[in-house]
N, C-alpha and C positions, 0 to 999 in steps of 0.2 A: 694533168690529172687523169688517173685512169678511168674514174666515174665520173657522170653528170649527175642532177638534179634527178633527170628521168630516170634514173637508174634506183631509186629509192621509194617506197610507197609513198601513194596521195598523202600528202598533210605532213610528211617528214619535214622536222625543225634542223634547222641548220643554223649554228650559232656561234661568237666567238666569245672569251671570259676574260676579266679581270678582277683585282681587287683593289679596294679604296685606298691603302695604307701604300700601298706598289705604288700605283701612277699618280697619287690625287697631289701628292704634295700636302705631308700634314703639319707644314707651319702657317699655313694660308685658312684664313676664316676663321677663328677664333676656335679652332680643334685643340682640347685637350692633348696635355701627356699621354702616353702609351705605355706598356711595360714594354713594346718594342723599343722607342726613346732610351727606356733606361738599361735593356740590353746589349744596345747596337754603343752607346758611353762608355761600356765595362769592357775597358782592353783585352783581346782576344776572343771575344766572340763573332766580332762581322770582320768581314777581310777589310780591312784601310778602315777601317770603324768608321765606315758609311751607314747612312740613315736614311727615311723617308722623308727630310722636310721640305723638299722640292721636287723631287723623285719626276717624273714626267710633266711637272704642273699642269696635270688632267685638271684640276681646280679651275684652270684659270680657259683650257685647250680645250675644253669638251665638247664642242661643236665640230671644232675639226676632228677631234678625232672621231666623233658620230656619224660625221662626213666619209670617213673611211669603211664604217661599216657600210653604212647605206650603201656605195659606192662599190663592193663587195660583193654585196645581191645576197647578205646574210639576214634570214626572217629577225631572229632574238642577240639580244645582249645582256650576257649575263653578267652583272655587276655587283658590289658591295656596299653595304653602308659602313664606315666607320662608328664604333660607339662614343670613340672620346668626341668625333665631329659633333653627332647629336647630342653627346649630354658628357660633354670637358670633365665633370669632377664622377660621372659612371650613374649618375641621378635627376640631375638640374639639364633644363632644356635648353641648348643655344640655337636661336632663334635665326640663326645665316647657318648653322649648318642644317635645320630642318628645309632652308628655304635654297641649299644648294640641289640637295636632291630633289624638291619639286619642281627646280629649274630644270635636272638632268634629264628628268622622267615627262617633261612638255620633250624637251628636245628630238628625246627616241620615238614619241608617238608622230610629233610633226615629221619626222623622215622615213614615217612607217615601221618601224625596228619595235618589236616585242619587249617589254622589261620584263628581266629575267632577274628578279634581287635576291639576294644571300646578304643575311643579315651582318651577319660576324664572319670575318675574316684575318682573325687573330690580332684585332688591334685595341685590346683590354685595356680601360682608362688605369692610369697608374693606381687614384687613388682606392679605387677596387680591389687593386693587386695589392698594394699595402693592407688590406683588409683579410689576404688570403688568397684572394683572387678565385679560380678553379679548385681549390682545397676546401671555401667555405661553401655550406650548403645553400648559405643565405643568393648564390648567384644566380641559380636559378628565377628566388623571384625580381632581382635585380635586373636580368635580362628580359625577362618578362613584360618590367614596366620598359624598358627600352623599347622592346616590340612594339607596346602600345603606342609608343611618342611617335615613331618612324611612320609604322605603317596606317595611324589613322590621319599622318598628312601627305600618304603617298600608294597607299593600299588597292584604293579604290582603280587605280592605271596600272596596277600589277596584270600581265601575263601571269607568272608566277613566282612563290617565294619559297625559299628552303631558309631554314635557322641558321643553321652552324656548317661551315666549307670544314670537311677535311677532320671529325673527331679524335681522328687517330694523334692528328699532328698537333692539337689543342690537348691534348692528354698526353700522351706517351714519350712523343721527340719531343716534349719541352720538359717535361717532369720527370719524364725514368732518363732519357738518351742526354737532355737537356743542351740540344739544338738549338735550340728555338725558345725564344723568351718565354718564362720568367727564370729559362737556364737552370732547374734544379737535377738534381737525381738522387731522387729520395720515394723510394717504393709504394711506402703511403704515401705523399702526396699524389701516386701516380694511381691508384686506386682510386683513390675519393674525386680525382679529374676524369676517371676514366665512369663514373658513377653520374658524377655531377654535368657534365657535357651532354649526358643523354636527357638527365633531370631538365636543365634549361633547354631543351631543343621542345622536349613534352609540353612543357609550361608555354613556351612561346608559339608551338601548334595551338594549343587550349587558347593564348589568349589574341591571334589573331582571327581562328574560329567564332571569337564574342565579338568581333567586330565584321563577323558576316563576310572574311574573305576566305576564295577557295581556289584551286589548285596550289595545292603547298607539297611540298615535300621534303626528302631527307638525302643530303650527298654525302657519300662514303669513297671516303680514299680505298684503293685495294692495291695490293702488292701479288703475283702470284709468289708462293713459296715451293720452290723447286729442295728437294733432297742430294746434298751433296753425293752422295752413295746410295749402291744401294741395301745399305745396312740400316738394324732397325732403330738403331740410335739416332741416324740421320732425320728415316723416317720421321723418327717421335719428336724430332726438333724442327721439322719443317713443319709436323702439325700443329705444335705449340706457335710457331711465329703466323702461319696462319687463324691459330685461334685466337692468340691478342690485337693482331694485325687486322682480318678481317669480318672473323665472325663476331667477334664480343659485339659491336655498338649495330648490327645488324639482327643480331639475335635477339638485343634489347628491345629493337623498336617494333620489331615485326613477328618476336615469339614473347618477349614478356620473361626473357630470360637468359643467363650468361652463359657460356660452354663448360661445362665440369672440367676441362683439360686446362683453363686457365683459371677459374676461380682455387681449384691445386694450389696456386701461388699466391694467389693474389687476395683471396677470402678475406683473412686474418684481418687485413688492408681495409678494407672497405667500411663506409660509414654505417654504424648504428640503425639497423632500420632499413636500409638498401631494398630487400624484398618488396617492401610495401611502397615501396615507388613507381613499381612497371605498369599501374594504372594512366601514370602521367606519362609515361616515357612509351608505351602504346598507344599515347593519340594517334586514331588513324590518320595518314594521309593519301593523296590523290598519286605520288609518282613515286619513283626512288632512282636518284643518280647515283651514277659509277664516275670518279676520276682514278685513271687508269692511266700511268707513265711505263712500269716495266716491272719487271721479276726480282727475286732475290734469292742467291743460291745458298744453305742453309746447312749447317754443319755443327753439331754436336760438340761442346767442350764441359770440363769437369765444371766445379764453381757453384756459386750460388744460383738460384732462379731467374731468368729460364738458361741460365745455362747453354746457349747454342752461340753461335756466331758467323758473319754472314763472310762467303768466298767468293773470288771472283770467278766468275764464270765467262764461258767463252766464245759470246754473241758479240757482234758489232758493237758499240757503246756509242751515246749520244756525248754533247759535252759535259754534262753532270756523272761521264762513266755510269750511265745506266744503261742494261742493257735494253736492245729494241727486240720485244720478243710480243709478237701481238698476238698469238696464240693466249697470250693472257688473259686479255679483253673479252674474247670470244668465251673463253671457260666461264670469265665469271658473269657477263650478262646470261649465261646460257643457265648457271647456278645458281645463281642471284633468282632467275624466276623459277626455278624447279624448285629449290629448296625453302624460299622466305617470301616471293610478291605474287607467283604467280599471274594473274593476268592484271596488275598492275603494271602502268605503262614504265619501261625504260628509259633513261636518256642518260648517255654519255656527255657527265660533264664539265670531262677535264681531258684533253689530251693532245699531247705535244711532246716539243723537244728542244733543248738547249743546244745551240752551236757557235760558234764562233763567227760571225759572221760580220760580213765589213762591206764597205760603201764602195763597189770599184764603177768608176765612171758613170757615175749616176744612179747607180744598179745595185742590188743586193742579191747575188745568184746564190740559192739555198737550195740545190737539187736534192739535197740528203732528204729535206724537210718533206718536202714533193713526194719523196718514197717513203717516207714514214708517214705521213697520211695515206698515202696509198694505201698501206698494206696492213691500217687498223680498220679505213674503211671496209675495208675484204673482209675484215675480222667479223663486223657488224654486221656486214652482210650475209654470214656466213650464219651469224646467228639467228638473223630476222628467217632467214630460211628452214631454220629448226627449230622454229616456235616461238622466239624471245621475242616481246612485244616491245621491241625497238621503234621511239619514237622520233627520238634525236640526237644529236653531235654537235659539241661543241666544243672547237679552238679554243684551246693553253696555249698562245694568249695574243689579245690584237697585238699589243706592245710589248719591245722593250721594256723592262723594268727594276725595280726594285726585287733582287731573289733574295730578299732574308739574310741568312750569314752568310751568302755567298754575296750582299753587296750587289755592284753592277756589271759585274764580270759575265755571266752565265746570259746569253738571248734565244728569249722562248717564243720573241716576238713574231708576228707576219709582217709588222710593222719595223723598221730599224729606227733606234734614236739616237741622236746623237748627245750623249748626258754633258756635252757642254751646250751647244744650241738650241738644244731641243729641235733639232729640226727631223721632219719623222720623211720615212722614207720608205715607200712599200718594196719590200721583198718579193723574189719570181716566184713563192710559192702564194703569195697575195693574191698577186696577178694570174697566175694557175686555177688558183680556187674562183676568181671571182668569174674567168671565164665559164669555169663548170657550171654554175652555179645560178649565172646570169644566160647563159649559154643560147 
């Protein structure tokens, strides 16, 4: 590693993430269907129409894998709750999934490790979703009372919480791109998710604030949008995918309003009423993450709304073909507090890379991975220096896992698994980090 510990301001958090649905294994403890379940069954949306209901059996492993962080010398883990886990039919309380996270959350304070929870991480109880799911307005207070279930038997040992990982990919890639479960692409739906995502994160601020917890905040996936050319078409199409991509659900929460360049399309879409929500979808909060993977190069075509489409462009690429361009990072924590947080604290809470990687004689050499931490941390640095009140970083992702429709193919891990044995195996970039770290 090119940096240590010392190399980052007193009190910088250093942390790695996952999510519930990924590792935990959701056939174990009496967890609820998913509208992942019934996406991952519908022939050709997951590669080998793989599923989470073993997935790393974190369910059953979560000691040892706590044991990896500790081990690590990482302060925080930032983790998920499932909803179908706490409450199977999206309402009614299952009483071993409230009592698995109480378990998880003694484990992380007895080995000193910070919980870091995120409520939702795309694993919406089927029967929700047959109700509308992110279409209906009613989810917000559905989510709401979920908040209440989770966090009044596990609130009180929060570090901190954010509502919802990733708005973009809860609205957009599953309802307009339809990627990602409940697989639609239908414009209104993706308006009234793109509405209602922000609605349930407000409501769910408001109702863990009744219960007297605090540091919360909001994580927003970010994309930088680079202009194929430099013509103005390009331009107006890289600032369109910017403006759905990054500012929409940033603008809501922290100006109480949507960008004029995307409501252009999207208005007509939107639920009845929409304006008079940004009291709820303005709950202050204490921080605001950035999960931050790479760029997207961005080019103009005829057609309907928004009309652009993305190229590829001619950086390195991870194994998900994304490019590694951490100039990105840098711009938007640098943007992020110039334009909407100001001297709200930063943290980076997603970032990583997918590789191929494999088990050779005990070892798992990921040098790529080594240099792409590397040279995001430079990123951050880079920023903490020009004013961005960067607080902290955190690994995508301890483990091996479940990637969504990419199945088990794609490893984002520090950790390798092996999805027949489950036997985990720390990678050189592990081992890199944890000497920096612990150093």
């Amino acid at each position: 590693m090119k940096y240590t510990r010392a190399d980052f301001p007193e009190g910088f958090l250093f942390g790695t993430a996952t999510s519930s649905y990924q590792i935990e294994g959701h056939g174990f403890g009496g967890a609820g269907r998913t509208h992942w379940d019934d996406f991952a069954a519908t022939p050709g949306n997951v590669v080998r129409a793989e599923h989470g209901m073993r997935a790393c059996d974190h369910y059953h492993r979560y000691e040892e894998d706590l044991d990896l962080i500790a081990a690590a010398g990482f302060d925080c883990y930032r983790f998920s709750t499932s909803w179908a886990r706490v409450m199977p039919d999206g309402k009614t309380v299952n009483p071993e999934g409230l009592d698995f996270y109480d378990r998880l959350t003694d484990a992380m304070l007895e080995r000193g490790i910070k919980p870091c929870a995120t409520l939702y991480h795309w694993e919406l109880p089927s029967p929700l979703a047959d109700l509308g799911g992110w279409r209906n307005r009613d989810i917000a207070g559905w989510f709401g009372d979920f908040t209440t279930a989770i966090m009044e038997k596990i609130g009180d040992r929060m570090h901190s919480v954010a509502p919802i990982n990733e708005p973009w990919c809860v609205a957009f890639l599953s309802h307009f791109l339809g990627h990602h479960a409940p697989g639609l692409r239908d414009i209104r739906a993706t308006a009234r998710a793109m509405h209602h995502v922000l609605l349930a994160h407000g409501t769910a601020i408001q109702a863990m604030r009744s219960l007297g917890l605090g540091n919360l905040g909001g994580v927003f996936n970010m994309e930088w949008a680079t202009p194929a050319d430099d013509s103005e078409a390009a331009k107006a199409a890289a600032a369109l995918y910017d403006g759905y991509y990054n500012h929409w659900y940033m603008s809501g929460v922290f100006k109480g309003e949507y960008p004029q360049i995307v409501l252009d399309g999207l208005e007509e879409h939107l639920p009845q009423g929409w304006h008079d929500d940004f009291g709820v979808i303005t709950s202050p909060v204490d921080w605001c993450g950035i999960n931050y993977y790479t760029r997207k190069v961005i080019a103009p075509t005829s057609g309907p709304w928004p009309a652009h489409k993305e190229v590829e462009g001619p950086l390195v690429k991870t194994f998900m073909n994304w490019e590694i361009f951490p100039e990105g990072l840098y711009n938007f924590l640098t943007r992020t507090a110039r334009d909407y947080t100001g001297d709200l604290p930063l943290f980076v809470t997603e970032n990583g890379m997918a590789a191929p990687d494999k088990v050779v004689d005990g070892s798992v050499p990921d040098p790529n991975r080594t240099e792409y931490i590397n040279a995001h941390l430079e990123a951050v640095q880079r920023a903490i220096q020009d004013g961005a009140p960067v607080q902290g970083y955190f690994l995508w992702s301890l483990l091996d896992n479940y990637e969504w429709a990419l199945g088990y193919e794609k490893r984002f891990g520090l950790v390798h698994v092996d999805f027949e044995s489950l036997e985990r195996t720390p990678k050189a970039s592990y081992h890199a980090l944890a000497k920096a770290l612990k150093g």
